[in-house]
PyMOL Python script that loads the backbone (N, CA, C, O; Angstrom):
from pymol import cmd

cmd.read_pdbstr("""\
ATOM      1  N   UNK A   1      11.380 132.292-102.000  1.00  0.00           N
ATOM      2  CA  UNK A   1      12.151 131.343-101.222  1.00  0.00           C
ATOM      3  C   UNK A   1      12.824 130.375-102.176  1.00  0.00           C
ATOM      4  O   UNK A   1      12.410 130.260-103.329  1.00  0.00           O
ATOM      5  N   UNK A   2      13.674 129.799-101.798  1.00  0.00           N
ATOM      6  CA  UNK A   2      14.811 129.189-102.746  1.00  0.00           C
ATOM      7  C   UNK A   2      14.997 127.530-101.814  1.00  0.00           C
ATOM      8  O   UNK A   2      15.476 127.441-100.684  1.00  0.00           O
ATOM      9  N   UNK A   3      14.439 126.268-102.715  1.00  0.00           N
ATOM     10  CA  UNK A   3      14.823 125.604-101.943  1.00  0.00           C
ATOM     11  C   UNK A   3      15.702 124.363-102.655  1.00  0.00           C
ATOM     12  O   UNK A   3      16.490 124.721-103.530  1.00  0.00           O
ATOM     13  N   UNK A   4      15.641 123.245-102.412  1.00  0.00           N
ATOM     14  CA  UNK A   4      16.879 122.395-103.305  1.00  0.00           C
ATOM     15  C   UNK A   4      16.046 121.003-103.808  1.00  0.00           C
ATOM     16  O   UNK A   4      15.043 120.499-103.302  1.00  0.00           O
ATOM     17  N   UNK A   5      16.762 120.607-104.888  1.00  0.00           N
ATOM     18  CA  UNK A   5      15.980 119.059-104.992  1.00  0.00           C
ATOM     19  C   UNK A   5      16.990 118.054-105.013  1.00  0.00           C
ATOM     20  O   UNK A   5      18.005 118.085-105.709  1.00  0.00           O
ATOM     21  N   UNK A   6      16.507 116.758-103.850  1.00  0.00           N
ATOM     22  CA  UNK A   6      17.926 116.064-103.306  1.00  0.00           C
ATOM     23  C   UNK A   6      17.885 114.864-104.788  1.00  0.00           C
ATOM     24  O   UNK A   6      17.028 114.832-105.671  1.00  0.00           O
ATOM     25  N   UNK A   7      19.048 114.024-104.649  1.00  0.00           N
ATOM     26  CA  UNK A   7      19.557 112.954-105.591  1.00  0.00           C
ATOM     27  C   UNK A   7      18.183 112.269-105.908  1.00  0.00           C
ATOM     28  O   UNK A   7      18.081 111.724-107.007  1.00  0.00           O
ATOM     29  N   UNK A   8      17.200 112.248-105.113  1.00  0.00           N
ATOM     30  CA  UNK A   8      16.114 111.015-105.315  1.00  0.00           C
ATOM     31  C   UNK A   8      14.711 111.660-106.163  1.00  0.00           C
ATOM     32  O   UNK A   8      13.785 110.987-106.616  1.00  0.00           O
ATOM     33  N   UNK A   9      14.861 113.154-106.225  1.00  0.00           N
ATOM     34  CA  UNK A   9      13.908 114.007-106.601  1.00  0.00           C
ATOM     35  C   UNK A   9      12.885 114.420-105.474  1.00  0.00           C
ATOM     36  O   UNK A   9      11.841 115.023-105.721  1.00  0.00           O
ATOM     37  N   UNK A  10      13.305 114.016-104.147  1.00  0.00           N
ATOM     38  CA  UNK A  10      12.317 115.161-103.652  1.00  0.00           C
ATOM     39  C   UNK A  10      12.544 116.299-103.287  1.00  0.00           C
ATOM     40  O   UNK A  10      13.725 116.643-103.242  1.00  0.00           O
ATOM     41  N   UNK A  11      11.470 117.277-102.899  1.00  0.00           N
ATOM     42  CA  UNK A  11      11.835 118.491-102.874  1.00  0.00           C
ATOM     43  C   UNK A  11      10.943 119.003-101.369  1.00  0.00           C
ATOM     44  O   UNK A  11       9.765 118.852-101.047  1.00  0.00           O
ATOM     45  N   UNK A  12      12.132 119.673-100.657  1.00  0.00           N
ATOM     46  CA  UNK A  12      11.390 119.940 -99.624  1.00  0.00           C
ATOM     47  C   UNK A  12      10.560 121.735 -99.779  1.00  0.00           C
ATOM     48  O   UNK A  12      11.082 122.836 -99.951  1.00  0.00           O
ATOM     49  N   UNK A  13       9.251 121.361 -99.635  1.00  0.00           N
ATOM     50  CA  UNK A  13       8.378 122.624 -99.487  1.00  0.00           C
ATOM     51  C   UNK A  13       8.707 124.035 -98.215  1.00  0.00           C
ATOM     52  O   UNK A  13       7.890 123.997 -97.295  1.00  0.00           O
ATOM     53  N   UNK A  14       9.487 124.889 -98.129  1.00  0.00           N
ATOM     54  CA  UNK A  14       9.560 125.935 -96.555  1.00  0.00           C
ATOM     55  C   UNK A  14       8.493 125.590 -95.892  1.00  0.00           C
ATOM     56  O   UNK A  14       7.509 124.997 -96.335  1.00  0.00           O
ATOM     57  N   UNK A  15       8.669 125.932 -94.913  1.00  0.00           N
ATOM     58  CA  UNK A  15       7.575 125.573 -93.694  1.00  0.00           C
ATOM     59  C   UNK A  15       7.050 126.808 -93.728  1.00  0.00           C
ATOM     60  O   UNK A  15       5.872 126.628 -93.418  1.00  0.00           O
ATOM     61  N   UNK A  16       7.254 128.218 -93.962  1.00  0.00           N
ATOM     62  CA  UNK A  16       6.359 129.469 -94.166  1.00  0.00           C
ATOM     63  C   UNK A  16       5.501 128.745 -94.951  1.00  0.00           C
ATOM     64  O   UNK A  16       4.404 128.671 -94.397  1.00  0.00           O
ATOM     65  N   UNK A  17       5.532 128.199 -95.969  1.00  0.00           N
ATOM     66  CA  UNK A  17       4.414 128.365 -97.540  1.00  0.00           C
ATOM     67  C   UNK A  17       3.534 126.830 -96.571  1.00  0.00           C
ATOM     68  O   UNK A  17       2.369 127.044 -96.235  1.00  0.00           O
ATOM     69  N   UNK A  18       4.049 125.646 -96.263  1.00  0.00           N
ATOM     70  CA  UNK A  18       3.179 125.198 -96.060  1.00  0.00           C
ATOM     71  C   UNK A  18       2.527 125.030 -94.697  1.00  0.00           C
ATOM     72  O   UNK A  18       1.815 124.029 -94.611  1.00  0.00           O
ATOM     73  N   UNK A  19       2.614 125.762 -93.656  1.00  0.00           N
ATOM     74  CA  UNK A  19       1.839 127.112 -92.806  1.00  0.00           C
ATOM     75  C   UNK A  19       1.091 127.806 -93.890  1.00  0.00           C
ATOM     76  O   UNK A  19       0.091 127.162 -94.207  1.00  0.00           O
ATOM     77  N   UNK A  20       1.216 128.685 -94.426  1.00  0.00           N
ATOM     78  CA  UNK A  20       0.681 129.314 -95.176  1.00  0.00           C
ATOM     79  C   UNK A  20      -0.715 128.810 -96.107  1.00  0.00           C
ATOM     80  O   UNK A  20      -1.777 129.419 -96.241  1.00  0.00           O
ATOM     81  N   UNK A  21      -0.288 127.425 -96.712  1.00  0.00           N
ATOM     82  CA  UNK A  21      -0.956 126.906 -97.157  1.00  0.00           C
ATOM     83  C   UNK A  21      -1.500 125.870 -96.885  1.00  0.00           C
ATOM     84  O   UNK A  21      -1.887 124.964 -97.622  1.00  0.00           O
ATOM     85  N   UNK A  22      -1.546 126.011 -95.592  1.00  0.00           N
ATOM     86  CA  UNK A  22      -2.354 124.414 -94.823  1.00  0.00           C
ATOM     87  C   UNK A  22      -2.229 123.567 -94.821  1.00  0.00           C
ATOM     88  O   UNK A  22      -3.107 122.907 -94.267  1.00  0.00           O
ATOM     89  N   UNK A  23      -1.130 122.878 -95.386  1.00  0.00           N
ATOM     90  CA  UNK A  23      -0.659 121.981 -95.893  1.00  0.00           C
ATOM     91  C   UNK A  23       0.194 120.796 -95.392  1.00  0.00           C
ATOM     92  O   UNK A  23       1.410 120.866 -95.569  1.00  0.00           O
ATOM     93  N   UNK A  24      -0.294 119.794 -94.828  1.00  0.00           N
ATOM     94  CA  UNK A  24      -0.023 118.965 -93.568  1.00  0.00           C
ATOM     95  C   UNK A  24       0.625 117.775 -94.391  1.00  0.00           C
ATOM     96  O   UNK A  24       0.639 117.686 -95.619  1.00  0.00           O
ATOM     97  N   UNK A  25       1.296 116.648 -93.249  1.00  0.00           N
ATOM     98  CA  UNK A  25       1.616 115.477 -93.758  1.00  0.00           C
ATOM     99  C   UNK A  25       0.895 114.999 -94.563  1.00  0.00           C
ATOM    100  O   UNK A  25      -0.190 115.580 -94.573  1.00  0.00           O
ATOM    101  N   UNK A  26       0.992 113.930 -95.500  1.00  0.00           N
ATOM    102  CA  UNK A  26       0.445 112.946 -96.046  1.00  0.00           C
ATOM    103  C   UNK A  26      -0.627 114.162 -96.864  1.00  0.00           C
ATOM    104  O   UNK A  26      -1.707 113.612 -97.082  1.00  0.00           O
ATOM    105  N   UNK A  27      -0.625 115.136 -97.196  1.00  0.00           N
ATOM    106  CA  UNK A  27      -1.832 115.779 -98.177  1.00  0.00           C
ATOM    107  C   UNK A  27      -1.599 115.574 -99.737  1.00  0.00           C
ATOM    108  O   UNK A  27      -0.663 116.182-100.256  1.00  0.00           O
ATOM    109  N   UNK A  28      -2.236 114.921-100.345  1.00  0.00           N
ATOM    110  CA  UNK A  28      -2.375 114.398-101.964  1.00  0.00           C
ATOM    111  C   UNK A  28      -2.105 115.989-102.221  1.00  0.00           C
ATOM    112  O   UNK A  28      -2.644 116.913-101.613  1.00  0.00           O
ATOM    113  N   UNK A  29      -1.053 116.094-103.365  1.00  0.00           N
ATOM    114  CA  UNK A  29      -0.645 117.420-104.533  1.00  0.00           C
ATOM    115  C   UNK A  29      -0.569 116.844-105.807  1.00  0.00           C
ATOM    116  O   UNK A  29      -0.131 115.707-105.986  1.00  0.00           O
ATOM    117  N   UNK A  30      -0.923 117.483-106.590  1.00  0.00           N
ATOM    118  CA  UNK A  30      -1.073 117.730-107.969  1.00  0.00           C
ATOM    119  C   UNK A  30       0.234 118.495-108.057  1.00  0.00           C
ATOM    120  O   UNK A  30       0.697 119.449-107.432  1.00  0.00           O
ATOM    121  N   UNK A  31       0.739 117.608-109.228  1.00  0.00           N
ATOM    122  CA  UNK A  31       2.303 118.261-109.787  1.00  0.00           C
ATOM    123  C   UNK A  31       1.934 118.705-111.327  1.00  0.00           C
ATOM    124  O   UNK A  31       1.155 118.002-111.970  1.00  0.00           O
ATOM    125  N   UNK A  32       2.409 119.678-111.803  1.00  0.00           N
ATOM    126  CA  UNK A  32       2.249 119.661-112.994  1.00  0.00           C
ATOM    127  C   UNK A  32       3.473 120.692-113.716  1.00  0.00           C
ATOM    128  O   UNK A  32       4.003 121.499-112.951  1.00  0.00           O
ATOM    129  N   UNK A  33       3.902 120.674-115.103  1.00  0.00           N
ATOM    130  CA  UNK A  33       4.408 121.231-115.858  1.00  0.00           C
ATOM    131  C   UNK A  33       3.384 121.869-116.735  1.00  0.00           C
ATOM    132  O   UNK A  33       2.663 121.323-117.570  1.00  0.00           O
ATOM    133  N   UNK A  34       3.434 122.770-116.490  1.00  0.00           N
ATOM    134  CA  UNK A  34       2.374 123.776-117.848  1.00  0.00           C
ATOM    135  C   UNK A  34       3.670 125.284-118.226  1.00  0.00           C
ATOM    136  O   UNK A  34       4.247 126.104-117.511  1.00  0.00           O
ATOM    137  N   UNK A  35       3.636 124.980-119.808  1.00  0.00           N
ATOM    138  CA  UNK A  35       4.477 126.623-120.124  1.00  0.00           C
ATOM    139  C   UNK A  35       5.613 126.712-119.489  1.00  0.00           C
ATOM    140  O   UNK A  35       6.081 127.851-119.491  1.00  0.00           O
ATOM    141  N   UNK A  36       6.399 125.683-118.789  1.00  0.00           N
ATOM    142  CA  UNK A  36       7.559 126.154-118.430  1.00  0.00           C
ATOM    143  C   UNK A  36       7.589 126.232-117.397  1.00  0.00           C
ATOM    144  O   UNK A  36       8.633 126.581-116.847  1.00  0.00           O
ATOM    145  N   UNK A  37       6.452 125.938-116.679  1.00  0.00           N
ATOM    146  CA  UNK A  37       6.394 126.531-114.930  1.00  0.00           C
ATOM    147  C   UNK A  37       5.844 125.232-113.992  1.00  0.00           C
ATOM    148  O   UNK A  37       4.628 125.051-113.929  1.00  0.00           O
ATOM    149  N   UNK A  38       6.373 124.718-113.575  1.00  0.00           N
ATOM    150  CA  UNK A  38       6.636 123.718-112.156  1.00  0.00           C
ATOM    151  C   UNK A  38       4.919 124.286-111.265  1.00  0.00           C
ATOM    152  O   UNK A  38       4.895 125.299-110.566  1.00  0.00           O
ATOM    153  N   UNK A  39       3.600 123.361-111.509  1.00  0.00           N
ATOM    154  CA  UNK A  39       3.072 123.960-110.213  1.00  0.00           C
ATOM    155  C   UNK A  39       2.636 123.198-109.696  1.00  0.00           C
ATOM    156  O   UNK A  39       2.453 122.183-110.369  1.00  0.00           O
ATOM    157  N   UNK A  40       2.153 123.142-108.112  1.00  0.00           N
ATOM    158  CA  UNK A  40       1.882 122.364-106.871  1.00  0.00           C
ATOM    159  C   UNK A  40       1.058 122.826-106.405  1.00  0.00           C
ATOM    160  O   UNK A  40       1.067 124.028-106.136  1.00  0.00           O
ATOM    161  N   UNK A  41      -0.188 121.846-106.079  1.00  0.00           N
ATOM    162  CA  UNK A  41      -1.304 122.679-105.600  1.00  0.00           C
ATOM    163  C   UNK A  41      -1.984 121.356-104.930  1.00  0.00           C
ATOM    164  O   UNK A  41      -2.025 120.228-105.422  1.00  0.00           O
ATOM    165  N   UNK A  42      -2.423 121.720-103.883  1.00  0.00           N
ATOM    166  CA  UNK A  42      -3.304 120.380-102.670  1.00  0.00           C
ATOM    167  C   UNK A  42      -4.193 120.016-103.708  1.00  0.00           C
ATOM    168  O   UNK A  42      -4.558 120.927-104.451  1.00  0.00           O
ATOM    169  N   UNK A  43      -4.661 118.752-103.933  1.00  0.00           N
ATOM    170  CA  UNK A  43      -5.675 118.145-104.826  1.00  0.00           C
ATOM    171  C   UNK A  43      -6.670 118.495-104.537  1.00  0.00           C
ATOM    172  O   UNK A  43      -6.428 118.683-103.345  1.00  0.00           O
ATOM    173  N   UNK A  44      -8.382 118.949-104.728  1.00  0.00           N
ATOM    174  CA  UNK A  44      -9.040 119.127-104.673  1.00  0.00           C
ATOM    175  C   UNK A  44      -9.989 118.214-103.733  1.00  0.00           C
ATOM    176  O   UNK A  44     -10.066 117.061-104.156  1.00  0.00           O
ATOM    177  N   UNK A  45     -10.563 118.411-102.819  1.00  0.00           N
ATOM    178  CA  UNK A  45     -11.270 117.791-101.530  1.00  0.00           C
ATOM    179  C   UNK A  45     -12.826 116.954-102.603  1.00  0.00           C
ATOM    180  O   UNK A  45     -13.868 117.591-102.757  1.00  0.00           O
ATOM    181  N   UNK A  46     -12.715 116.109-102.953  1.00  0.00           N
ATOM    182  CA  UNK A  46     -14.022 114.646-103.355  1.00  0.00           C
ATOM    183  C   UNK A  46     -15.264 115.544-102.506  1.00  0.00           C
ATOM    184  O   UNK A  46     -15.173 115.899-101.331  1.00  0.00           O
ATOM    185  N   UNK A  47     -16.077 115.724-103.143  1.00  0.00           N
ATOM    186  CA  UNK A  47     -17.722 116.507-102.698  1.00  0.00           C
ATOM    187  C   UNK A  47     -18.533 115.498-103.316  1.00  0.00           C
ATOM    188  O   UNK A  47     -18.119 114.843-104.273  1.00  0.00           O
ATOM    189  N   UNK A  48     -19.795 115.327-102.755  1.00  0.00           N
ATOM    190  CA  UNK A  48     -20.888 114.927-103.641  1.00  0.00           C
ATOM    191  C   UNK A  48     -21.633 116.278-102.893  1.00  0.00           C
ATOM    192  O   UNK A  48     -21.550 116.826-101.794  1.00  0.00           O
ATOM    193  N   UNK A  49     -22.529 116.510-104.343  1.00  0.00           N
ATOM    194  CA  UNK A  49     -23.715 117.393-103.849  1.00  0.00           C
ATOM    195  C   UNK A  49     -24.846 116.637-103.301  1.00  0.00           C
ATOM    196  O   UNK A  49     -25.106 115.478-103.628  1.00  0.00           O
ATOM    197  N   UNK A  50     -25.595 117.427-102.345  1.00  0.00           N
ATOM    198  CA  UNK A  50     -27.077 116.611-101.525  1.00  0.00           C
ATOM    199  C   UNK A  50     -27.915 117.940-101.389  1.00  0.00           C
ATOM    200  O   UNK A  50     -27.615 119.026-100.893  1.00  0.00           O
ATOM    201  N   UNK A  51     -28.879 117.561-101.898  1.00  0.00           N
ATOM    202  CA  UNK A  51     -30.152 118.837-101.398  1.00  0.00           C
ATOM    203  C   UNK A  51     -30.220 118.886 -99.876  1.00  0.00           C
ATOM    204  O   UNK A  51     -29.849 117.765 -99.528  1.00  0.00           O
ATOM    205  N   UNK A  52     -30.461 119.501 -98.942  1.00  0.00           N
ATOM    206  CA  UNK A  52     -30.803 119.761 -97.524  1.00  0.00           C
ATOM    207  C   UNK A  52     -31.794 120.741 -97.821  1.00  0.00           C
ATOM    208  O   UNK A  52     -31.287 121.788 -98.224  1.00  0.00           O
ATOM    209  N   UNK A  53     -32.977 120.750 -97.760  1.00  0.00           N
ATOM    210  CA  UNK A  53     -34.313 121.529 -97.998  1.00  0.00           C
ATOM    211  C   UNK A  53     -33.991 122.227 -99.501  1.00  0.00           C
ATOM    212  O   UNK A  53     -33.741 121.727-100.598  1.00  0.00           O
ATOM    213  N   UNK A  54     -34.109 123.569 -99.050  1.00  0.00           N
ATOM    214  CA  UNK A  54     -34.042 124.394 -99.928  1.00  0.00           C
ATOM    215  C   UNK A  54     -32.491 124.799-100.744  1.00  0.00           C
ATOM    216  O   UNK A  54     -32.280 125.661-101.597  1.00  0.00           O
ATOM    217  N   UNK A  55     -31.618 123.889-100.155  1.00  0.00           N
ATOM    218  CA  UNK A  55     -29.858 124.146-100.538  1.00  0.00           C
ATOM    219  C   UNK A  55     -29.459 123.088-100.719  1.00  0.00           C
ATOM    220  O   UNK A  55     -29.799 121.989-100.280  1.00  0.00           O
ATOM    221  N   UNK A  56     -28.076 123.674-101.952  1.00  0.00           N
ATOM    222  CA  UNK A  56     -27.679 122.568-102.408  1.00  0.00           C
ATOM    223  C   UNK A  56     -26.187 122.183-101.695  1.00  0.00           C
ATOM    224  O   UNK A  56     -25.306 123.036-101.803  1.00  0.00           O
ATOM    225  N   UNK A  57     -25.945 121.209-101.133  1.00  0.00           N
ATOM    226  CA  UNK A  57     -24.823 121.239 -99.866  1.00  0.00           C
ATOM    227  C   UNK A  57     -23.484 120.436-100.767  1.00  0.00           C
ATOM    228  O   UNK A  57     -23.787 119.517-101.528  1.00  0.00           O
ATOM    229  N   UNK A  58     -22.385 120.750-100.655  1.00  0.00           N
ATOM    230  CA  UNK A  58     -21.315 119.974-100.945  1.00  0.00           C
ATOM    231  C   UNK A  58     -21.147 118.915 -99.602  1.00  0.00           C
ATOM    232  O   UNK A  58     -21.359 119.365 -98.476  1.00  0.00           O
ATOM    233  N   UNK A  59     -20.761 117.518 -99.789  1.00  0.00           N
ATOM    234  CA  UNK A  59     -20.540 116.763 -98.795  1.00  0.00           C
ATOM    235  C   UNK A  59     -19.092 116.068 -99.197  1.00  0.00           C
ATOM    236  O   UNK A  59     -18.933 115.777-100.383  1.00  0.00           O
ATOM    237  N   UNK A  60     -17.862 115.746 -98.104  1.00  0.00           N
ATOM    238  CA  UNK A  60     -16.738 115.319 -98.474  1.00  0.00           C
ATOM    239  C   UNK A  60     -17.022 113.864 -98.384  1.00  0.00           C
ATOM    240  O   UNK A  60     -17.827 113.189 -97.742  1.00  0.00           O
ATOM    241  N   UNK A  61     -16.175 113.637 -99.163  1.00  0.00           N
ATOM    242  CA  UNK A  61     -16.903 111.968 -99.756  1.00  0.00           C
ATOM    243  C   UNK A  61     -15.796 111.211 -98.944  1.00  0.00           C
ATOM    244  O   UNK A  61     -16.087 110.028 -98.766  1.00  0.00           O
ATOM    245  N   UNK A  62     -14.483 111.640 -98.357  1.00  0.00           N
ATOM    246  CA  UNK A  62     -13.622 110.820 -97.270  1.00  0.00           C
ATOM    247  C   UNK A  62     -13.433 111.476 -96.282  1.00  0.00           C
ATOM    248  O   UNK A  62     -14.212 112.426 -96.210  1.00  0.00           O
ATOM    249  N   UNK A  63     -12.712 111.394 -95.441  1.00  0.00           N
ATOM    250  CA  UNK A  63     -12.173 111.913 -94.358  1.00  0.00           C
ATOM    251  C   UNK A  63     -11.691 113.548 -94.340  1.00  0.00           C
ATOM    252  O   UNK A  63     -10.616 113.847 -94.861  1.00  0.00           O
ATOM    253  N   UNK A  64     -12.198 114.161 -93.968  1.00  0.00           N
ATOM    254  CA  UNK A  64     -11.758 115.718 -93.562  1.00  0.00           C
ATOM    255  C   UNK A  64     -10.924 116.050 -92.651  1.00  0.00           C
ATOM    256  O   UNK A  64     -11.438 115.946 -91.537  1.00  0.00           O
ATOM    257  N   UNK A  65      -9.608 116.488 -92.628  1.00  0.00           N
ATOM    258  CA  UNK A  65      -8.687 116.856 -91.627  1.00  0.00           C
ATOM    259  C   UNK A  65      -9.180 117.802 -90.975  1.00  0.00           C
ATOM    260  O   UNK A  65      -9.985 118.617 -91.424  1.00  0.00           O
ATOM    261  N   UNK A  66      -8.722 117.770 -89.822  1.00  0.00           N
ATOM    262  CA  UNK A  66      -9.710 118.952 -88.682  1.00  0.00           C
ATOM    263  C   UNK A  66      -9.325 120.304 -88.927  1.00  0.00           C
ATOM    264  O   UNK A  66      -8.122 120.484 -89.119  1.00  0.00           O
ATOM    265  N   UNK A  67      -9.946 121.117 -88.955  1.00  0.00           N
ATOM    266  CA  UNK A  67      -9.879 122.672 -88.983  1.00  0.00           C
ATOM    267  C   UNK A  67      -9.632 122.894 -87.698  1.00  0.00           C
ATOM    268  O   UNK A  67     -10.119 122.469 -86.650  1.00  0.00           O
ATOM    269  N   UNK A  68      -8.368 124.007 -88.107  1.00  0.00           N
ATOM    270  CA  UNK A  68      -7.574 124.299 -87.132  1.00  0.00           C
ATOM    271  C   UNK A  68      -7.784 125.607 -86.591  1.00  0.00           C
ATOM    272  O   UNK A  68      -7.761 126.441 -87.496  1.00  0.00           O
ATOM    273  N   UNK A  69      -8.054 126.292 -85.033  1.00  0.00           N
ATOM    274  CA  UNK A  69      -8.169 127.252 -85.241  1.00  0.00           C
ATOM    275  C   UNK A  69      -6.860 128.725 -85.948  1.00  0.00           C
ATOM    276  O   UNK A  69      -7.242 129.838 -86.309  1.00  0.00           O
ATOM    277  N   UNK A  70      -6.021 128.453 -85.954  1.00  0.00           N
ATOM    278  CA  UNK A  70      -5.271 129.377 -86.475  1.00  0.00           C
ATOM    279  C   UNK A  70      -5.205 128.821 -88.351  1.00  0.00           C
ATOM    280  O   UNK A  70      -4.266 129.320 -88.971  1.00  0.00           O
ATOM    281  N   UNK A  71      -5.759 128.254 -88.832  1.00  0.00           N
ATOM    282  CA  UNK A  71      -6.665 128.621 -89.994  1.00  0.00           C
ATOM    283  C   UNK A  71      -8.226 129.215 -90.427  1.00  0.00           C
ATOM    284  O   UNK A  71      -8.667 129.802 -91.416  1.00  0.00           O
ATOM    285  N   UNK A  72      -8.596 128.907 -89.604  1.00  0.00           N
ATOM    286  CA  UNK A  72      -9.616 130.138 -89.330  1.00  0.00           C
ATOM    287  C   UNK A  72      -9.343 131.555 -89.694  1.00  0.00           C
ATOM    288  O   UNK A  72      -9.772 132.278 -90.594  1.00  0.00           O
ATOM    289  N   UNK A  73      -8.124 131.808 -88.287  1.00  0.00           N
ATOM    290  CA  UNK A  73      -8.378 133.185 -87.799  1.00  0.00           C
ATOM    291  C   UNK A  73      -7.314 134.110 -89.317  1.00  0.00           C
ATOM    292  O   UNK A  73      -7.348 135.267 -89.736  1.00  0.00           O
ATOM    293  N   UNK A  74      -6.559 132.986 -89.692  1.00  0.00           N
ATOM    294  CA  UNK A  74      -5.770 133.378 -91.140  1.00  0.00           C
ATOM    295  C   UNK A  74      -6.944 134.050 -91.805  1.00  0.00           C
ATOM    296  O   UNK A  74      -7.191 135.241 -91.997  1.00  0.00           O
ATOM    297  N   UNK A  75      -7.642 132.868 -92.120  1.00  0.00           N
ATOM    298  CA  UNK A  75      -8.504 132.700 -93.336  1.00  0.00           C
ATOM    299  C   UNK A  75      -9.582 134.286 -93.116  1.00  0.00           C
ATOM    300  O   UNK A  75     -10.001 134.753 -94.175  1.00  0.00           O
ATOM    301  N   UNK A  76      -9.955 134.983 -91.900  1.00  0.00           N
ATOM    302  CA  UNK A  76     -10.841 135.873 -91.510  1.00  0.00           C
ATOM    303  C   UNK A  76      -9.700 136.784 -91.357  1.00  0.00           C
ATOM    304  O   UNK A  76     -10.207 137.689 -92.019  1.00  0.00           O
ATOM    305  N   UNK A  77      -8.450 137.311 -90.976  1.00  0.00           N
ATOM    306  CA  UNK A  77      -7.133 138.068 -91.573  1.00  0.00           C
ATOM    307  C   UNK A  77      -7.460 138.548 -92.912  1.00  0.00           C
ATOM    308  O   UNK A  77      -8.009 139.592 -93.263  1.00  0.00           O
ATOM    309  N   UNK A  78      -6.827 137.179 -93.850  1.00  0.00           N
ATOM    310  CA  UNK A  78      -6.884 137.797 -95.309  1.00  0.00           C
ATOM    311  C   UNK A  78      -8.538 138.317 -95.786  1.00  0.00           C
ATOM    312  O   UNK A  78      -8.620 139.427 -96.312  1.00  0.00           O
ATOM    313  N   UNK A  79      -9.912 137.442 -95.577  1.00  0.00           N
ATOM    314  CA  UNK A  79     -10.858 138.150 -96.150  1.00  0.00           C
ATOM    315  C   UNK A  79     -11.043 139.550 -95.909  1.00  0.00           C
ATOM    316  O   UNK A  79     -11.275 140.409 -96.759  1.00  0.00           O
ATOM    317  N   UNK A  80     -10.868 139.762 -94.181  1.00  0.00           N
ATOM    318  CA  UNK A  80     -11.125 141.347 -94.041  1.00  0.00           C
ATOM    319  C   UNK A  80      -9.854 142.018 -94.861  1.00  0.00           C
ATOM    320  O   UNK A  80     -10.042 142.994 -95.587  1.00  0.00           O
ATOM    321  N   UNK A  81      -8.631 141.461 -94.704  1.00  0.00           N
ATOM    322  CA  UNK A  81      -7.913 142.818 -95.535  1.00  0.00           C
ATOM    323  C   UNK A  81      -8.400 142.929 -96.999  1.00  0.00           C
ATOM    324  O   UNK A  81      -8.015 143.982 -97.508  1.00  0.00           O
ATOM    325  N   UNK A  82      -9.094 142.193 -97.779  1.00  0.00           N
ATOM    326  CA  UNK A  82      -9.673 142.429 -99.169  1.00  0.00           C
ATOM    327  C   UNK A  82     -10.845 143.112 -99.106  1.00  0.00           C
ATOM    328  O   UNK A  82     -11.141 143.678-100.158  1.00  0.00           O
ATOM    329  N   UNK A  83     -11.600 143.237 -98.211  1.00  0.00           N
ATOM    330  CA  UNK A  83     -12.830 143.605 -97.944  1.00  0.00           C
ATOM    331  C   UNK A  83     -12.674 145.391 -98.672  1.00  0.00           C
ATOM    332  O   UNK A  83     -13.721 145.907 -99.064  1.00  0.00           O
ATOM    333  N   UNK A  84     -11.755 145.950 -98.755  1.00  0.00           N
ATOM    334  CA  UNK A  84     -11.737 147.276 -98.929  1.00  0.00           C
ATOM    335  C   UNK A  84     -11.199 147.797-100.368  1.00  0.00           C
ATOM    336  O   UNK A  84     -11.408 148.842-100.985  1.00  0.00           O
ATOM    337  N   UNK A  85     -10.178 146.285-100.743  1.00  0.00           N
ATOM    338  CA  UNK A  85      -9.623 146.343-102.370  1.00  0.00           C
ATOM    339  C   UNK A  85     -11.005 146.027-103.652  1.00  0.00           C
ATOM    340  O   UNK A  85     -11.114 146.411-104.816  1.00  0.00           O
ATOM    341  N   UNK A  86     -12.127 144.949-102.555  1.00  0.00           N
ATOM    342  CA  UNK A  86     -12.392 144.558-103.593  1.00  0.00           C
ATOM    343  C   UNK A  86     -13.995 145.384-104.146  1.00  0.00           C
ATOM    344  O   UNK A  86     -14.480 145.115-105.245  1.00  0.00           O
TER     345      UNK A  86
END
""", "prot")
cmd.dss("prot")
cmd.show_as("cartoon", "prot")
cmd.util.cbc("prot")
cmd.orient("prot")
């Protein structure tokens, strides 16, 4: 996909990729230049670890945006189609 960057430097993301990539208003991205290549990627979700008995649990340390069901049913899409590559 081919998109443009206006006079002020922003750049609008297609709405396929961020569908695709879950990727809602206001979500913190990591910009970076590495080698020549422009990349963008949702910042990583703040965990603390906590024992719960016998497991060790990740806990989000702010606010969690709600899981949606048609990320779900994506997310269970792509695992089963790998289920047979991998």
């Amino acid at each position: 996909m081919v998109t443009t960057m206006d006079q002020t430097g922003r750049l609008v993301i297609p709405s396929q990729i961020r569908r695709e990539a879950s990727l809602q208003p206001g979500t913190p991205l990591d910009v970076r230049w590495r080698d020549g290549v422009l990349e963008i990627e949702p910042q990583p979700l703040p965990v603390v670890l906590q024992r719960k008995g016998r497991l060790l649990v990740a806990t989000p340390t702010g606010r969690v945006p709600v899981l949606r069901t048609a990320t779900v049913e994506r997310t269970r899409r792509d695992l089963s189609g790998r289920r047979g590559r991998d």
